[in-house]
N, C-alpha and C positions, 0 to 999 in steps of 0.2 A: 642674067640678072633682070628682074621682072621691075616695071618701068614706079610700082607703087613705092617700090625698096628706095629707089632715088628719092619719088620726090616725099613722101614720110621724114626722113629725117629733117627736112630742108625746111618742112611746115610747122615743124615741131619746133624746132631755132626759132622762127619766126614768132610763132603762139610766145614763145618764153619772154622773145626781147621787148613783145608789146605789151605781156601783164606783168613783169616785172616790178617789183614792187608795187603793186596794186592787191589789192582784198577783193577778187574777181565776185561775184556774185549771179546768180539766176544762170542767165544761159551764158554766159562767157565759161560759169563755173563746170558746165557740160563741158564746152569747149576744149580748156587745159585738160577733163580728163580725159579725151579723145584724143588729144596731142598726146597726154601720157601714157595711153595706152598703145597704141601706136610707134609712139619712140623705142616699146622695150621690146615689144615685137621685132621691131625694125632689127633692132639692136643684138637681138641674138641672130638673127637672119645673116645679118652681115659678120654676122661670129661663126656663124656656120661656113660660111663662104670662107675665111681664112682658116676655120681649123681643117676644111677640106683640102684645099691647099699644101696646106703642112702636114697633112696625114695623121690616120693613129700611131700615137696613143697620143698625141700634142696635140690631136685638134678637140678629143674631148677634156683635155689641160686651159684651152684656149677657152671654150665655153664656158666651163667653171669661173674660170675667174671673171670674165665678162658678166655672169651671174650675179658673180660677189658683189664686182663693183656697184649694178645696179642697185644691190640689196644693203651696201653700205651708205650709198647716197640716197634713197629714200627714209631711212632708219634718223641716219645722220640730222637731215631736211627736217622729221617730225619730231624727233627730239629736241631741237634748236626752237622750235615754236612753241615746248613749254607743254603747259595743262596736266592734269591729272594721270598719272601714270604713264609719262613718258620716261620716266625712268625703266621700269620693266619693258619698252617696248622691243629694244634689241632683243633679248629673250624670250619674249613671244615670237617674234617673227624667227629665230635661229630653231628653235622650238619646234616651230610652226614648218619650219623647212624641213626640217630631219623626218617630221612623218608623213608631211605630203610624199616626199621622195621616199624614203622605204617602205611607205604602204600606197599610198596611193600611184607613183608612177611605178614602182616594181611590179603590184599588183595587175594595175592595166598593162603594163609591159607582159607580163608571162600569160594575164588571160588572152589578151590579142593573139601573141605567138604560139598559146596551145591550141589554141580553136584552130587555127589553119595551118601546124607543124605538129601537131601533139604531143611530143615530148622537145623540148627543149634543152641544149647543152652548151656550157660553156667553163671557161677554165677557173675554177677551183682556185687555185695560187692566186690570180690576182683576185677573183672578189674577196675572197677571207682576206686578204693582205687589209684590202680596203675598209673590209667591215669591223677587224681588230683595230685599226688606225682613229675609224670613226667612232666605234664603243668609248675608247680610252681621253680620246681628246671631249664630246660629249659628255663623259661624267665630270671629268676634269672645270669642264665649263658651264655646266647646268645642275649638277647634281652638288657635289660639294660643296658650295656656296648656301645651301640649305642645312649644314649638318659644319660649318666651323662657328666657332666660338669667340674668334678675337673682335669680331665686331658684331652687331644688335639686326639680327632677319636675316634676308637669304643675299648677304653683301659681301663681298671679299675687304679683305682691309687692302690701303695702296700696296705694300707687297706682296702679299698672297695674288692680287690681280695682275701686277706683274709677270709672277712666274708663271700661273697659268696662259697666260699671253704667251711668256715665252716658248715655255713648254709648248703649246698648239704649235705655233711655229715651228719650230723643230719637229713636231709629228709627220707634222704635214710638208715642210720640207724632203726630209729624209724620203714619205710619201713618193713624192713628185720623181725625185733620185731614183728609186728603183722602178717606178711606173715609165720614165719615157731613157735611161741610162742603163743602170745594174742587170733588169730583169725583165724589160720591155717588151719580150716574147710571153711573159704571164698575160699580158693586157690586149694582144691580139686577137681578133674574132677566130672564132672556129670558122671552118671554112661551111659558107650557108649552103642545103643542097639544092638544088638546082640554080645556084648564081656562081660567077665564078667569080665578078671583083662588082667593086662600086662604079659607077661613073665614070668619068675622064675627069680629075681635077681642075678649077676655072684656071685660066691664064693669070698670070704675074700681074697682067696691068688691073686683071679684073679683081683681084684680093688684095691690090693696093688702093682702090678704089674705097671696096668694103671696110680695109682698114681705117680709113677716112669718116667715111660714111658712120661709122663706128664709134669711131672718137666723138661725132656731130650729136649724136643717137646719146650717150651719156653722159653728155652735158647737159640734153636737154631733159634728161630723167631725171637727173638732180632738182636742176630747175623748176621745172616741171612739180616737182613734187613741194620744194619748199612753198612757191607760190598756192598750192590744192591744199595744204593744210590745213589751215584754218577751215575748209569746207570738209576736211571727213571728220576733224572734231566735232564740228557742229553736226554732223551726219550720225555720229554715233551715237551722241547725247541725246539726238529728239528720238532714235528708236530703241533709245534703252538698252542695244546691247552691250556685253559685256565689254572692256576693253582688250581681253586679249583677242578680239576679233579683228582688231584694225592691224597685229602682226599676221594675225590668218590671211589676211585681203591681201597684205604686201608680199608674202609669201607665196601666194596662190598668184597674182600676178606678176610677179616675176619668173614662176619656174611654169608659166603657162607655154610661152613657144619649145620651150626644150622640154615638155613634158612631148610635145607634138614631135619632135624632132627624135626621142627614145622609143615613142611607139611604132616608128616608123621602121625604126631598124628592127625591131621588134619583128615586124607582119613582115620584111623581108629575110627574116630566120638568124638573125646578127645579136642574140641577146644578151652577147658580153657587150657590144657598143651600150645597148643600154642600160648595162649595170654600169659599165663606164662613165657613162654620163650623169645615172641616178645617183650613187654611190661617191662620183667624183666632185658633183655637186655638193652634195649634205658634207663632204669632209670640207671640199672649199668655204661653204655658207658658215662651218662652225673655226674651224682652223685658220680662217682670214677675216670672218667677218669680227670673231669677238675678241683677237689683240687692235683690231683698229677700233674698233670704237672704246675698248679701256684706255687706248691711248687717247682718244677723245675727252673720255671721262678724266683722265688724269689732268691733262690741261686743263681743262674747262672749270674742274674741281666740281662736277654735277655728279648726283649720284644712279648708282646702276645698280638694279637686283636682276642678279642672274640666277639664283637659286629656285628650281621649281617647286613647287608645292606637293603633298603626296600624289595625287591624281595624277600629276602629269610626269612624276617620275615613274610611278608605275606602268603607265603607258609607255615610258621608253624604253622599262626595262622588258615588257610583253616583246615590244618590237624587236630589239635589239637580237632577243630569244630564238623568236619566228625567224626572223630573216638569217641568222646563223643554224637553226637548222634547213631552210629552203637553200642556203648556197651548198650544204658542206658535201652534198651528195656530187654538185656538178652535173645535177640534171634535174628538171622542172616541168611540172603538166599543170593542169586547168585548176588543183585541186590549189595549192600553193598561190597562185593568184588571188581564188576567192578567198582565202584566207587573209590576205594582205589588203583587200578591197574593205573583207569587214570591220575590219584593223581599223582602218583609214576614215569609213562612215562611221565609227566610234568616235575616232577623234575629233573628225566635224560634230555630229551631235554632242558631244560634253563641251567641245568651245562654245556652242551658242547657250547650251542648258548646260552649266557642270552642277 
């Protein structure tokens, strides 16, 4: 465990207890977001540490949701501070996650690994498993909500938000059930050539540490994040861009360490771990992240549009398209990458200019 991993979390507590409650400004407002940034680094690091421990297919189960959490307590955080279009911001950022991950980390995932493996393979059963699990829940939760009638824009009425919550849940339950129980031999790497295993797993004390460490690390994301609000509202407004940028940012900084974390198994010839972790993400960020915040919405009785607009459903269903044909062969070269990269600088160019 490298000595920055300790003390990050530990500074990051700190940063939170001392602007807590405060409307930080100038260079303080630097400050938090270098505490923030750092917390979620930290955060998946020390995720990594225990899902290594606990092995595949649980330890990219473990990442995901450590994912989620971060990406529900950020959401959570800038919705509670109100302004202009925080009600669509869960949507952007879930949005915002499903094609970072299917384009932009799949992409970088297969062109890393065809440039120094040129063909890559991996098992078929469990990515489709993943990518039919993720289509269905995905429309379920973005798309629909643009095309029902019982209520006025792209809103679910409280029951229809209900079942869809529920419904995710069970996708993604039953999901989970056959990835690490029923079928957990789909979700195992192909054996890489020239490596014959991973690492040595850290010791007991050292993953209970991380666990620790872990827990410190997403608290003070949360944290973290309610206090920096008020400064990326005002960050966005003086440079005029869009709003669904501020999901792009939250999205794009969340899935930054474990984008690092999927390219890596990637360049060491492992591209089911990283469809694991791409794939097991975007169902975690859609399947966990939007029953907890309806639940939010419900109570709170604040409103939420989860329904995207043409553009950006057509964008999901391009991807959706791409990426079930790049899995269904079960093998993957350079050309599949760039395809998923242009994918992906599409969707960045139309969030900043749609």
């Amino acid at each position: 465990m490298m000595r920055w991993t300790l003390i990050v979390p530990i500074v990051a507590f700190l940063v939170l207890v001392l602007t807590w409650g405060r409307s930080p400004g100038g260079l303080l407002v630097a400050v938090v977001a270098l505490a923030l940034i750092g917390a979620v680094i930290a955060a998946v690091h020390h995720a990594e540490i225990v899902a290594h421990r606990v092995g595949e297919p649980f330890g990219t189960l473990i990442l995901a949701i450590a994912v989620t959490v971060i990406e529900v307590g950020l959401i959570v955080m800038l919705m509670s501070a109100g302004g202009e279009g925080s009600e669509s911001l869960a949507r952007d950022t879930v949005f915002s996650a499903f094609m970072i991950v299917c384009n932009g980390v799949m992409g970088l995932c297969l062109l890393v690994g065809a440039l120094k493996h040129r063909v890559l393979e991996f098992r078929v059963e469990g990515v489709t498993a993943a990518l039919a699990t993720l289509s269905a829940v995905a429309t379920l939760a973005l798309v629909l909500p643009s095309f029902t009638v019982t209520t006025s824009g792209p809103t679910y009425s409280t029951a229809q938000l209900a079942f869809a919550g529920v419904a995710s849940l069970i996708l993604y339950g039953v999901f989970v059930f056959m990835q690490t129980v029923r079928h957990r031999d789909y979700f195992l790497p192909v054996q890489a050539r020239g490596e014959d295993d991973h690492a040595d797993p850290p010791p007991a004390r050292t993953a209970l540490i991380s666990l620790g460490l872990l827990v410190f690390c997403l608290v003070a994301v949360v944290g973290l994040a309610k206090t920096a609000s008020p400064a990326i509202e005002a960050s966005i407004a003086a440079v005029g861009a869009p709003r669904t940028t501020v999901g792009v940012a939250i999205a794009m900084l969340v899935l930054l360490p474990e984008t690092a974390a999927a390219v890596r198994a990637a360049a060491r010839d492992r591209v089911q771990n990283s469809f694991n972790l791409a794939l097991g993400s975007a169902l975690a960020s859609i399947g966990l992240t939007i029953p907890t915040i309806a639940v939010v919405s419900i109570i709170t009785g604040s409103s939420l549009a989860l329904g995207l607009g043409p553009l950006q459903i057509v964008l999901l269903a391009l991807t959706v398209v791409v990426t079930t044909l790049t899995v269904a062969p079960g093998r993957a070269t350079l050309m599949q990458g760039t395809v998923h990269l242009v994918l992906f600088g599409a969707f960045l160019f139309l969030a900043v200019s749609p």
